[in-house]
N, C-alpha and C positions, 0 to 999 in steps of 0.2 A: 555772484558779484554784480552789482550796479553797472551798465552803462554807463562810460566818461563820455562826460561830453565834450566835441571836438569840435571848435567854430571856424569858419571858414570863411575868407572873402575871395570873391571868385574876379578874376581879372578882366579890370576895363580900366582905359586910360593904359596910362602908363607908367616906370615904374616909380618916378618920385608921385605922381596921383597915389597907387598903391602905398607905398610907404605913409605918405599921409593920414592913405585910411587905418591902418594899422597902427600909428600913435593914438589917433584920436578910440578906436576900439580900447587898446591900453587905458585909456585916460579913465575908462567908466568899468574899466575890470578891479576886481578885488585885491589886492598884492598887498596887506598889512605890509609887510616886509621893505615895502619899498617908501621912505619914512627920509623926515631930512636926516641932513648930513650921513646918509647912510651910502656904503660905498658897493656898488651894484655894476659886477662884472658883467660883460655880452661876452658869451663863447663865439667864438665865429670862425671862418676859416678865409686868409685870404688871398687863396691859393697860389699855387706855384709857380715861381716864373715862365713864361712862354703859354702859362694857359691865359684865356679869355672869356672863360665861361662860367667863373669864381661867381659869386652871390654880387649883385651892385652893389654897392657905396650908401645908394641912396635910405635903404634899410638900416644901414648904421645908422646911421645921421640923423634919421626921426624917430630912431629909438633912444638915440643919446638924447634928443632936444625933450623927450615923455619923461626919462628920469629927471632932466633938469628942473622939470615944471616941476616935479612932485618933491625939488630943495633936495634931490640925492645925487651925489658926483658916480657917475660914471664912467666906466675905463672897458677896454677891449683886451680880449687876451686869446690867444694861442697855444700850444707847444711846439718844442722842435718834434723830428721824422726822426724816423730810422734809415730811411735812405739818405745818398749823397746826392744834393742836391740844392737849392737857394732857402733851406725852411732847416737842415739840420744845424744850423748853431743859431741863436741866438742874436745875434749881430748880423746875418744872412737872411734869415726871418722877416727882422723890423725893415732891413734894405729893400726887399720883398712888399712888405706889407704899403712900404711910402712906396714903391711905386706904380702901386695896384690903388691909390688913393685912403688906406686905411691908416692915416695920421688927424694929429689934431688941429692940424690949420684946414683941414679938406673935411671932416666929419664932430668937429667940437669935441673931441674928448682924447683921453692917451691912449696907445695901446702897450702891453708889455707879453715878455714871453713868459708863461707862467712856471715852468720848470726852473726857471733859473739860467745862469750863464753855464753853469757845469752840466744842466741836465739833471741835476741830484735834489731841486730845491723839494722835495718830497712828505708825504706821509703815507703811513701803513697802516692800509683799509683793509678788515676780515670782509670776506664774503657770505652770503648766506648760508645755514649751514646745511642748506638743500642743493648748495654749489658741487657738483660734480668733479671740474678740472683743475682750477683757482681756490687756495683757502685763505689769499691773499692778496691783495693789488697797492702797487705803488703808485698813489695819486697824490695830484701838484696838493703843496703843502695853502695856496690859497685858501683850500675850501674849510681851513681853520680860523681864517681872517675877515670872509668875505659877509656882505649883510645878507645876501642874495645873488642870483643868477639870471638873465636872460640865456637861455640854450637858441641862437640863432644860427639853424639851421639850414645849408643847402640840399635840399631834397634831390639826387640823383641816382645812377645807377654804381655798381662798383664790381671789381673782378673778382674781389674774395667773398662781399658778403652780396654779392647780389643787387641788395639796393642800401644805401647810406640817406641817414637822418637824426632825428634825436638820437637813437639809443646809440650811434657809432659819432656822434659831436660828441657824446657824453666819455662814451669807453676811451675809445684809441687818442681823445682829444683832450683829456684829462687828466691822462698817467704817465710814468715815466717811458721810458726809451725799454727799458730792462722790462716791465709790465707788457707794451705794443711787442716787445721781441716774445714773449711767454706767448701774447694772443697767435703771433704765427708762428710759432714751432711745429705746426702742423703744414707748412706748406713747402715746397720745393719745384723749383724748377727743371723740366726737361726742355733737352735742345732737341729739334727737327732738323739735323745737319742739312737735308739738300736744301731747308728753305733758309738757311742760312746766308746772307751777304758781308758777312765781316766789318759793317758800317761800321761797330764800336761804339755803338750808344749804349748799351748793354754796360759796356766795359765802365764807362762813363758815369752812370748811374750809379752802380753797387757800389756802397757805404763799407764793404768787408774786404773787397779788393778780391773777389771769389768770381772773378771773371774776369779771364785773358781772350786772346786772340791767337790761335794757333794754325798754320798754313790757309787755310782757306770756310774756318769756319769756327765760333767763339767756343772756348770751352769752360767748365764751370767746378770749381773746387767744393762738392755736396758739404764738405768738412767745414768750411767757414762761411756756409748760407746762413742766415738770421734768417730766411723766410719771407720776406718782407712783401716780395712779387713786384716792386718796381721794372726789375729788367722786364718781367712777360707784358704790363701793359705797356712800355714804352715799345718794344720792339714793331718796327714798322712791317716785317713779313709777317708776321704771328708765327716766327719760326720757337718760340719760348711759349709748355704751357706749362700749367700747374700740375703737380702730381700732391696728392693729400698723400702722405704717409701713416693718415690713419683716416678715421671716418672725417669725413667732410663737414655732420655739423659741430664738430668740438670747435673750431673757429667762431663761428656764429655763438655757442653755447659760451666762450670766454669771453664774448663783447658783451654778451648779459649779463655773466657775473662779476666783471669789473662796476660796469653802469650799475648794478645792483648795489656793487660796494658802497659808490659815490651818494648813488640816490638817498641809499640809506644814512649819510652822512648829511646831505646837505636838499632831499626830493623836498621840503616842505619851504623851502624857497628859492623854486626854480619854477619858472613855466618855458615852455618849449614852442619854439614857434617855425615851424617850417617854410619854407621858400619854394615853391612848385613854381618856380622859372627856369632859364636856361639848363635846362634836362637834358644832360649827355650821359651817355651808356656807362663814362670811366668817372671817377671823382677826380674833385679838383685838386688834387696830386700830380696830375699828370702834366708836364709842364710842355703842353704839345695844345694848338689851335684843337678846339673838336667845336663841329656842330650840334645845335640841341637838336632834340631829336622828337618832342613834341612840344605842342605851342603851351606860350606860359598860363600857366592852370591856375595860380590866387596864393593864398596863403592858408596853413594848418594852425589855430593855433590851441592850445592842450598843456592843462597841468599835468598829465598823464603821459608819460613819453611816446608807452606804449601804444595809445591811441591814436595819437597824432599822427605814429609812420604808419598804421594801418588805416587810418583815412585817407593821409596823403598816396599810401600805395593804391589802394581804390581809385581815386580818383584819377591816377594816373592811367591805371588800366580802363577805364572808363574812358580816357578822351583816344581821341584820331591824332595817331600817329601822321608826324612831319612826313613829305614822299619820302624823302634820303635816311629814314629809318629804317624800311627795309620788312619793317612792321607790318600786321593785318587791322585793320578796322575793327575786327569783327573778332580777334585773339583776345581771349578770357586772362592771359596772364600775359601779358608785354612784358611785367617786368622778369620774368618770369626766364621768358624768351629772348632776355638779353645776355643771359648769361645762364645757357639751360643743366650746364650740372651744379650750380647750387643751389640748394634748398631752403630761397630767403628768408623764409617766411618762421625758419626754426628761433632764429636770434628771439622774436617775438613771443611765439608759444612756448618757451622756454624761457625769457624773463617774465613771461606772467605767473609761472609757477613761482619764479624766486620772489614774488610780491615787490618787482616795479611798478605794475599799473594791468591792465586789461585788456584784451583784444578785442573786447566788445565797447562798439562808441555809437552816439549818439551825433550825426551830424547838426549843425545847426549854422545854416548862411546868416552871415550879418551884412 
């Protein structure tokens, strides 16, 4: 298989400069698809309440004003969560998104939630049939509608898959509640009683109400977990960790055969563009202050999903670690080592088999 080529622009200035440079690259890329009056979704995420380290604004904004020039209406879209939180309905989302600045008096264009008000606005995508876990995925019924996709992605780290990018904007960001509950049926939490403090953020969190507080430290009803892992990265002791109930990469393996579904629905007009800035260790789920954790590295941008997280990942292990990472200079896998029992790198060698795209790329700086 061909090396994808994977383009890059590597960070100077700042970040409406970047943004800039990144329309004007669009402006002279190929996208047949992107054609007037055509109606041309940005995925994006714009994070949780109480985070600060969600993707800027400014990146919207110059990707709505590249569609406009080429006479296509642009819109932004999301789904709700499976935890409780400011992102699980619909109307807690868009409250969210305006006031993280992702409306259209602040970035020129709509945003909407793509699953719908109920959650259910859906369709039913087969998977490849080299798909192992999923022979099925429930995704937003958009991608029956849509002319095309921007996949803009916040390139970080994450507690279940390691590291999050195109192929996890695409899976977990694109399907139903009942699909994201399938991808984690495979995880559960255990409690650390002594490092327990009863805070009840835990409790606060879980969407299933599968977490009380009893005498002096929180307890957890296994029977009505979804799996989801809000409580263990919200938990401020690290008293909550994960327990895989089976092997650890089936998670990883159902982000690829979901994105696999989608791809195969809708890969020939999408390009993927990654954000290697404000890089913290959890995704922007977590509705909690975190600092980055290395300085802002450019842009990935790739028809290829697959290539683009595996450049962005390179490049990521490739720079020098912020001091308050904790990180080494000189560590071949940082991302690696931010989360050392899972094995990120599976979501990838395992979409490449199901024919998303390539683990081999070709950098190329513009």
């Amino acid at each position: 298989m061909p090396k994808s080529p994977v383009y890059y622009i590597p960070f100077r200035g700042n970040h409406a400069q970047m943004a800039r440079r990144l329309a004007d690259f669009l402006l002279e890329f190929d996208l047949p698809w992107i054609k007037p009056k055509s109606h041309i979704g940005i995925k994006l995420h714009w994070g949780e309440a109480g985070n600060e380290t969600y993707q800027p604004i400014e990146y919207a904004r110059e990707i709505g004003g590249f569609i406009l020039q080429r006479e296509a209406i642009p819109f932004g879209f999301d789904t709700t969560t499976l935890y409780r939180h400011r992102r699980r309905t619909v109307v807690d989302s868009l409250w969210t998104a305006q006031n993280h600045g992702f409306h259209s008096g602040e970035v020129g264009f709509p945003f909407l939630v793509a699953d719908g008000i109920s959650g259910l606005d859906t369709i039913e995508l087969r998977t490849p049939s080299k798909a192992k876990n999923l022979k099925k995925v429930q995704a937003i019924s958009l991608l029956e509608h849509v002319d095309g996709i921007i996949n803009l992605s916040h390139f970080k780290g994450h507690i279940a898959s390691g590291v999050g990018g195109a192929i996890k904007n695409i899976s977990m960001g694109m399907t139903s509640r009942a699909t994201k509950q399938m991808m984690h049926a495979d995880v559960e939490p255990i409690l650390e009683e002594e490092k327990c403090t009863s805070c009840g953020r835990c409790v606060k969190i879980c969407s299933e109400n599968a977490i009380s507080i009893a005498s002096d430290h929180a307890v957890i009803d296994i029977g009505r977990c979804v799996g989801c892992a809000e409580c263990i990265a919200i938990c401020p002791e690290g008293a909550l960790k994960i327990i895989w109930t089976t092997d650890r990469n089936k998670f990883l393996e159902k982000l690829a055969e979901s994105a696999a579904a989608i791809n195969d629905k809708i890969g020939r007009r999408m390009i993927h563009l990654n954000l290697l800035v404000n890089i913290t260790s959890l995704c922007d789920c977590q509705g909690t202050k975190m600092k980055p954790i290395f300085p802002d590295i450019g842009i990935a941008i790739s028809q290829d999903p697959i290539a683009v997280d595996i450049a962005s990942a390179d490049l990521v292990n490739k720079c020098k670690p912020l001091n308050n990472s904790e990180l080494n200079e000189d560590d071949e896998d940082k991302i690696g080592l931010l989360h050392p029992d899972i094995p990120w790198r599976r979501q990838f060698e395992y979409g490449e088999t199901l024919g998303i795209g390539t683990c081999e790329y070709e950098l190329i700086e513009v």
